[in-house]
Each structure stands twice: as C-alpha cells, then as structure tokens.
C-alpha atoms as a printed R data frame, in Angstrom:
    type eleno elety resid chain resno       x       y       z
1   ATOM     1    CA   UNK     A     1   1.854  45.083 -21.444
2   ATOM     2    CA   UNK     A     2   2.716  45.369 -17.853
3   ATOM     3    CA   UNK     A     3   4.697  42.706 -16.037
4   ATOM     4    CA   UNK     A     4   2.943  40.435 -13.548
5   ATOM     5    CA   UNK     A     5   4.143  40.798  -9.874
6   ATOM     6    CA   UNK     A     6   3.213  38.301  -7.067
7   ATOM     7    CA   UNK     A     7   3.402  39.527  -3.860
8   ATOM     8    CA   UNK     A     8   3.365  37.202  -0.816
9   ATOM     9    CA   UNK     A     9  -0.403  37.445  -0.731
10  ATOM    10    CA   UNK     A    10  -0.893  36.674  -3.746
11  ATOM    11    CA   UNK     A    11   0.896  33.599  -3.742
12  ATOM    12    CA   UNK     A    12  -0.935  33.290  -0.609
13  ATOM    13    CA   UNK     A    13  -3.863  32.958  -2.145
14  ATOM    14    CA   UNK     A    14  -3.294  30.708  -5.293
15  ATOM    15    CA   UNK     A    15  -1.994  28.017  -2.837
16  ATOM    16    CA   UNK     A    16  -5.146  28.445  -0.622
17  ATOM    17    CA   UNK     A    17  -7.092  27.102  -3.431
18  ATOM    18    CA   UNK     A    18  -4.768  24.072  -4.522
19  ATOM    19    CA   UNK     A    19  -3.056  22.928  -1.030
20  ATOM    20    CA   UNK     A    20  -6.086  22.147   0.466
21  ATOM    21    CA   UNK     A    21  -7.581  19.781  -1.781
22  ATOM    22    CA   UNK     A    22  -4.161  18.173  -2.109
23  ATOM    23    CA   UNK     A    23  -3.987  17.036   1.305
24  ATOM    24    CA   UNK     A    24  -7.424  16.292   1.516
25  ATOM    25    CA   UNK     A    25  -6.373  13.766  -1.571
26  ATOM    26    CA   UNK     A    26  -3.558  12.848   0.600
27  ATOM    27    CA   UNK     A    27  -5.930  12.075   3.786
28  ATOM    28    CA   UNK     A    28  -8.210   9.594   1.376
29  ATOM    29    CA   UNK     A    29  -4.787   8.392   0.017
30  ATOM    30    CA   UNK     A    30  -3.742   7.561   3.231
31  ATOM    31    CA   UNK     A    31  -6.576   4.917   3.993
32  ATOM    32    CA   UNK     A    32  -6.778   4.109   0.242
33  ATOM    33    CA   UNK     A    33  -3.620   3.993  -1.501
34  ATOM    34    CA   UNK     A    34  -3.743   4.237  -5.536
35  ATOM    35    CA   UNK     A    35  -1.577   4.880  -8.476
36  ATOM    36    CA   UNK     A    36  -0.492   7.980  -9.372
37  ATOM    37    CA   UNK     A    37  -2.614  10.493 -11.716
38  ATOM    38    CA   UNK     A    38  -1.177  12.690 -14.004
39  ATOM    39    CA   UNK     A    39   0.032  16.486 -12.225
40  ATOM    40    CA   UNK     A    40  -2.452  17.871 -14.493
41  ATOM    41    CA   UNK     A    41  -5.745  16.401 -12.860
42  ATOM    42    CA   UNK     A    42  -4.462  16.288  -9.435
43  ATOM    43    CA   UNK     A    43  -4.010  19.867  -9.996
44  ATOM    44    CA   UNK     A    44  -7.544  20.040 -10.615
45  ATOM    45    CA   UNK     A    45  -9.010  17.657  -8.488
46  ATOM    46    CA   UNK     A    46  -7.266  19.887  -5.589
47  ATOM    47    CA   UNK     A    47  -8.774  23.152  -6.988
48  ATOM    48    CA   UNK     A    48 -12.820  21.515  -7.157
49  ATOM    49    CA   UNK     A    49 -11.875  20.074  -3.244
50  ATOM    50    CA   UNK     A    50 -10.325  23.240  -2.402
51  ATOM    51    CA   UNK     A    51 -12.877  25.541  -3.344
52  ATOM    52    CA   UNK     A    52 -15.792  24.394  -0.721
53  ATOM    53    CA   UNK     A    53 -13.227  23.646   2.148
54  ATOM    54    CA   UNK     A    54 -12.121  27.141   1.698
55  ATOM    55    CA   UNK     A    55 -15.827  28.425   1.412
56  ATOM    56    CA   UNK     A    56 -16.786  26.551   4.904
57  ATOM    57    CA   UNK     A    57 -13.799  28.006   6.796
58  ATOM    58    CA   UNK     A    58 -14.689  31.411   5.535
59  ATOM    59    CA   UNK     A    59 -18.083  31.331   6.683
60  ATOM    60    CA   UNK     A    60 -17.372  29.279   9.891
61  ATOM    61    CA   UNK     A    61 -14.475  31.533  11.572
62  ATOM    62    CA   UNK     A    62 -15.190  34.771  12.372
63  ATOM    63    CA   UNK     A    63 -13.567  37.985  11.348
64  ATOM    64    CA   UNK     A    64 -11.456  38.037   7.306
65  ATOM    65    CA   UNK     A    65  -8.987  35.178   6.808
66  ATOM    66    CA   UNK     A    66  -6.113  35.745   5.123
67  ATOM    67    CA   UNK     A    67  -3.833  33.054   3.420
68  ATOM    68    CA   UNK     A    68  -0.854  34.784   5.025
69  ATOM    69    CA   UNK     A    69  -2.083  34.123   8.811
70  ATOM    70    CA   UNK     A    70  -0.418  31.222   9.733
71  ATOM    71    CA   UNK     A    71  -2.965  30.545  12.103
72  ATOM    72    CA   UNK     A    72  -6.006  30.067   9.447
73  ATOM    73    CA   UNK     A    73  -3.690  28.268   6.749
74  ATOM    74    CA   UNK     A    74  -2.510  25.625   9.802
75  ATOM    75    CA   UNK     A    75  -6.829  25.178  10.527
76  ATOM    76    CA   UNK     A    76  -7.175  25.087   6.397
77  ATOM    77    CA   UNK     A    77  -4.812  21.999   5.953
78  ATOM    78    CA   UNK     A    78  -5.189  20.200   8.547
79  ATOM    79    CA   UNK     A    79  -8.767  20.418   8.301
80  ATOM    80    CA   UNK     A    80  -9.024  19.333   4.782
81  ATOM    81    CA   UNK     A    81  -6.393  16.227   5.489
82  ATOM    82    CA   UNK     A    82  -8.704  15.012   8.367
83  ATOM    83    CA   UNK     A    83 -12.032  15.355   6.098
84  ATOM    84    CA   UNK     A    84  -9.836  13.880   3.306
85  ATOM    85    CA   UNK     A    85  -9.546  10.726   5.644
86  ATOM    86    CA   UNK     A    86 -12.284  10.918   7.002
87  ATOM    87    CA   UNK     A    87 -14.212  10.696   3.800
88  ATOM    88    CA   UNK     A    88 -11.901   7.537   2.705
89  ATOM    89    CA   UNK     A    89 -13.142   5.827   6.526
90  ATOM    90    CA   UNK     A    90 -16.710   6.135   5.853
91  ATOM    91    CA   UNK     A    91 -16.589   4.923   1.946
92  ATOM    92    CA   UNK     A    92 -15.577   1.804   3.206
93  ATOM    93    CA   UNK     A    93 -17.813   1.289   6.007
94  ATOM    94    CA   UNK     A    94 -20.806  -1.236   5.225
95  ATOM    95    CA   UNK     A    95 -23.405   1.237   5.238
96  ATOM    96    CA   UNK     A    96 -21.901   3.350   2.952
97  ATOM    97    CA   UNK     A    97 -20.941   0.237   0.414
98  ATOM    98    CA   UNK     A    98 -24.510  -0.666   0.710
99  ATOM    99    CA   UNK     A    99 -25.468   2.572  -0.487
100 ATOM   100    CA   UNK     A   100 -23.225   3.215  -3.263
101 ATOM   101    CA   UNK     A   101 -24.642  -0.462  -4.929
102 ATOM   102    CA   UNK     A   102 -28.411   0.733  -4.453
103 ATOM   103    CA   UNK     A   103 -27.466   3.182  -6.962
104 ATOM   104    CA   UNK     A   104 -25.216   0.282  -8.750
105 ATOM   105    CA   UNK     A   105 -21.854   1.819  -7.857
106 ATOM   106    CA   UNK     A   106 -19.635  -1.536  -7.364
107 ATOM   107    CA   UNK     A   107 -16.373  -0.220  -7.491
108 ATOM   108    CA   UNK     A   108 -14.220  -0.873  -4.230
109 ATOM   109    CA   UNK     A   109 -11.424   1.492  -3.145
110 ATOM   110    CA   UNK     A   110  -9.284  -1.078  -2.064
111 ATOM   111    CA   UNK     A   111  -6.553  -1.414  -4.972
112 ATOM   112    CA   UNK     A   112  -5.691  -5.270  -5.015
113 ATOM   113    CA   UNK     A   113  -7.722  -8.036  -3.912
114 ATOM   114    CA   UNK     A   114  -5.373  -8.303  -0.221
115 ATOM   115    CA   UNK     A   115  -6.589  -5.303   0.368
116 ATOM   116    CA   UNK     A   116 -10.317  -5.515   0.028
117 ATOM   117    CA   UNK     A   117  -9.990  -8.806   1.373
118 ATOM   118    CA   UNK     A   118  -7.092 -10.673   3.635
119 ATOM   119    CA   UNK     A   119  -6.097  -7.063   5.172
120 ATOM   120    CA   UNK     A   120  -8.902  -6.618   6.763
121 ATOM   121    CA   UNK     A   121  -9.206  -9.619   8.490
122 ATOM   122    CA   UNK     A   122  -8.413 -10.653  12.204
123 ATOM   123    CA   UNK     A   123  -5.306 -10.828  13.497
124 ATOM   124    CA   UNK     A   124  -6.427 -14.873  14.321
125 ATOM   125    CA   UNK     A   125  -7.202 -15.511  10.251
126 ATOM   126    CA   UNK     A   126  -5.736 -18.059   8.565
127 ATOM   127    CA   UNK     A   127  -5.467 -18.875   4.595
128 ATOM   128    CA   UNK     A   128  -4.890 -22.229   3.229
129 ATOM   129    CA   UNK     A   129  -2.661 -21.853   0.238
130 ATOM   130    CA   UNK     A   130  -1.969 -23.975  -2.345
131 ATOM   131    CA   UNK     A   131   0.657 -23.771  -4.451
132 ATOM   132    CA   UNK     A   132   0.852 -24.550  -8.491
133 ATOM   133    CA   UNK     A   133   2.970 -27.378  -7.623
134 ATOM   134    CA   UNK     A   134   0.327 -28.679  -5.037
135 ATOM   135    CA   UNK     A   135   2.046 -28.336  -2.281
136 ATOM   136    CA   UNK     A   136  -0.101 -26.315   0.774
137 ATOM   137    CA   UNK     A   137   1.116 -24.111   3.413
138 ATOM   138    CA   UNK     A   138  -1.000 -22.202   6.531
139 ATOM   139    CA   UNK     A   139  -0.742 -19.149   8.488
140 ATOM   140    CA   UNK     A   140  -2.182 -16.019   9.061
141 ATOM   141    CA   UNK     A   141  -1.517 -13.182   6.459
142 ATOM   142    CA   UNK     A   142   0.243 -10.162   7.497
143 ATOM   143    CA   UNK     A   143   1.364  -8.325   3.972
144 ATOM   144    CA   UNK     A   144   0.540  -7.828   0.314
145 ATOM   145    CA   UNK     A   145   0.245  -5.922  -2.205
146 ATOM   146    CA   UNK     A   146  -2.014  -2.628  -1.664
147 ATOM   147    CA   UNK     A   147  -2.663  -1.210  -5.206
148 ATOM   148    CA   UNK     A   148  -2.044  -2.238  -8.348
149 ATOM   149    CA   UNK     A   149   1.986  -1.976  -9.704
150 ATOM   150    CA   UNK     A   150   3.243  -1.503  -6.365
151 ATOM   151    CA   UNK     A   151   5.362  -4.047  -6.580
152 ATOM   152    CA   UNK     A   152   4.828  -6.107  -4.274
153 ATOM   153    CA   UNK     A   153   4.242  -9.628  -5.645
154 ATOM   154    CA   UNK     A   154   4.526 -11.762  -2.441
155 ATOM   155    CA   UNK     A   155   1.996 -12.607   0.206
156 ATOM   156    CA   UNK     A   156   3.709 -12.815   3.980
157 ATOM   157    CA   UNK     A   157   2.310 -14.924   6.519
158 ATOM   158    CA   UNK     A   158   3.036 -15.802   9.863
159 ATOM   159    CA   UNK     A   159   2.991 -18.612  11.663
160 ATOM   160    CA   UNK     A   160   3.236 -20.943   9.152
161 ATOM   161    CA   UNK     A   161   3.100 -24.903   8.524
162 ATOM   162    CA   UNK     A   162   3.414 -26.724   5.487
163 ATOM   163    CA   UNK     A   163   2.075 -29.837   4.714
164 ATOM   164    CA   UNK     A   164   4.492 -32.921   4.066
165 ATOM   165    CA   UNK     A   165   3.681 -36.068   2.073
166 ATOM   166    CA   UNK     A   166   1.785 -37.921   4.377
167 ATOM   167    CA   UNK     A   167  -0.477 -35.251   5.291
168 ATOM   168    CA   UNK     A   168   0.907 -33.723   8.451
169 ATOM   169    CA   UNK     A   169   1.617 -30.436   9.230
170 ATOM   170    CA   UNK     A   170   4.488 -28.836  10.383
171 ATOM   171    CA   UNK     A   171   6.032 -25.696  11.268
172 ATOM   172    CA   UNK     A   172   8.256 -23.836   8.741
173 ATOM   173    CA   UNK     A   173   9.408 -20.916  10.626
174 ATOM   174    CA   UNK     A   174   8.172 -17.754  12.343
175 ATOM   175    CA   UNK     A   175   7.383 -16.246   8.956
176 ATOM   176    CA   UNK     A   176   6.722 -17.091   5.558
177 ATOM   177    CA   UNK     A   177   6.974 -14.917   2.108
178 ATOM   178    CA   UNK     A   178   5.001 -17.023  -0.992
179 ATOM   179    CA   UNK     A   179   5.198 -15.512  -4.151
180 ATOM   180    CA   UNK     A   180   1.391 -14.539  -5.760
181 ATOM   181    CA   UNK     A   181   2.722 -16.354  -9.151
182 ATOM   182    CA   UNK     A   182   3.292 -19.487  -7.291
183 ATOM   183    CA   UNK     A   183  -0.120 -19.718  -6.050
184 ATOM   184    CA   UNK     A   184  -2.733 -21.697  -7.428
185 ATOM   185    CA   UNK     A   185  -5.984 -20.738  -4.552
186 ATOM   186    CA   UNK     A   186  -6.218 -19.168  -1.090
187 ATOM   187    CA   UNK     A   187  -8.808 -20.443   1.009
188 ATOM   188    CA   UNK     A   188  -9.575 -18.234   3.931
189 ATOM   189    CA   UNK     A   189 -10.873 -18.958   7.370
190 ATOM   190    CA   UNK     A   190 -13.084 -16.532   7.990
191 ATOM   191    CA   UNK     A   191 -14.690 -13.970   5.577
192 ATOM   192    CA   UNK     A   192 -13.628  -9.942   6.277
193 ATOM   193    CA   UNK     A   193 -15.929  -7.688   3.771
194 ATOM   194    CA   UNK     A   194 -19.385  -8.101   5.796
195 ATOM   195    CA   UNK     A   195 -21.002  -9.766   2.363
C-alpha cells in the first residue's frame, strides 16, 4: 500500500470543488441568515453548488484553469458569493414568491416573523404595541430578531410614545427596547410583504 501524497495541486483542486459552493452558501446567507447545519451537509451542499459553478467557469474562460492560478480561483469565489446572493435577492422578490406558491412552495426564507415582516418596511412605519399588561407604546421598528435562536428577544423602536392613563401620548425617549415576551399584539401601519 503506497502512501498518499498531496501536492499543492492537488489540494488545489479538492478545495475548488468545496470553496465555491461555501461562499455561494455564504452569499444567500448573507441576505438570509439561518441556523447552522451540521459540517457534514454543508460539506455537501458546497460540493453539489460547486460542481456547476466550476463547470461554467471552465467552459466560459478560455485557455485550462488551474486551481493554483490565483487569478481563476479569485474569479471562482467571488463569482459564486455574488450568484450565492444573488440567488437569495431574487427568492424574495414578488415574482419569484408568486412562483414558488403556484407550485405550492410556501416556505419564506426570512427566519423570524421581523424579518419577513417589520424589516422590510419603510423607514416612516410605525407599530402599535401592546403590552400583556395593556399598556401601548408607538414608534417605528428598527431591530429584531433575524432567525430563529439568535437570541435576540427584544424588538427596538425609535421614536417612541407611550400612552398614559388618560389616553395621551407622550414621548419616552429617542429609543425604545420592548421585550417580545412582554407583548401581547403589534399592529402595523402599513403592510411590507406585497400580499
């Protein structure tokens, strides 16, 4: 049995077909945070992505690439992160949501309810929110929780009022942090997923 001996190239060219698909995975991670997957399938998920980004490239540039020209490796990644996000941009587009429920696919990339809904509305949105111990504050939401065990368990709004006892409202600062458990319903002004 003879020993196994990697040269540069080599190496070279086992990373060609996993880097690739990693930062394309990366790129749609980018616009679409998510919990982590076990090493064991992102290792294969970036071999199946690798594989036809690597195929393209060949075919597209002229003369042999070689995973030890920097030049061609440089073009390989950053190619396959911008495709990576690029992908991620038009799965959430309207069109493309559309689509994917035609063929009854309802699942949203968007990890937490914030972000399929309150991030992506405009910077002049408001949410009425009422607490579990009835009290209500306003403003206009700026942070919460992306994806699922991220742990971030607060909702951060800006320009906030609360409502006192007789029904007036009242500014409570420049910014307020109100923790999800403490809310009882959001009502918001305007509504951001184009349903």
């Amino acid at each position: 049995m003879s020993d196994l001996v990697l040269d540069a190239n080599a190496v070279g060219e086992v990373v060609t077909y996993i880097a690739p698909g990693f930062l394309a995975r990366l790129g749609y991670l980018a616009r679409y945070p998510t919990t982590d997957r076990p090493a064991s399938e992102v290792v294969v998920i970036s071999v199946v992505a690798s594989l036809p980004l690597v195929a393209l490239l060949g075919t597209v540039l002229p003369g042999e690439q070689k995973a030890t020209q920097a030049g061609y490796v440089l073009l390989l990644l950053a190619v396959a992160f911008v495709l990576g996000y690029g992908v991620a941009w038009l799965r959430g587009t309207r069109r493309v949501r559309r689509l994917l429920q035609v063929v009854d696919y309802h699942y949203d990339p968007e990890g937490t309810i914030y972000a399929q809904t309150l991030k992506h509305m405009s910077p002049e949105g408001t949410v009425l929110v009422e607490l579990k111990d009835g009290r209500r504050v306003w403003g206009c939401p700026r942070s919460g929780p992306q994806r699922k065990d991220d742990g971030v368990n607060e909702l951060y709004i800006v320009y906030p009022q609360a409502e006192d006892d007789e029904g007036k409202w009242h500014d409570v600062g420049a910014g307020l942090i109100v923790p999800l458990n403490e809310i009882s319903t959001l009502a918001l002004s305007e509504e951001p997923t184009g349903s």
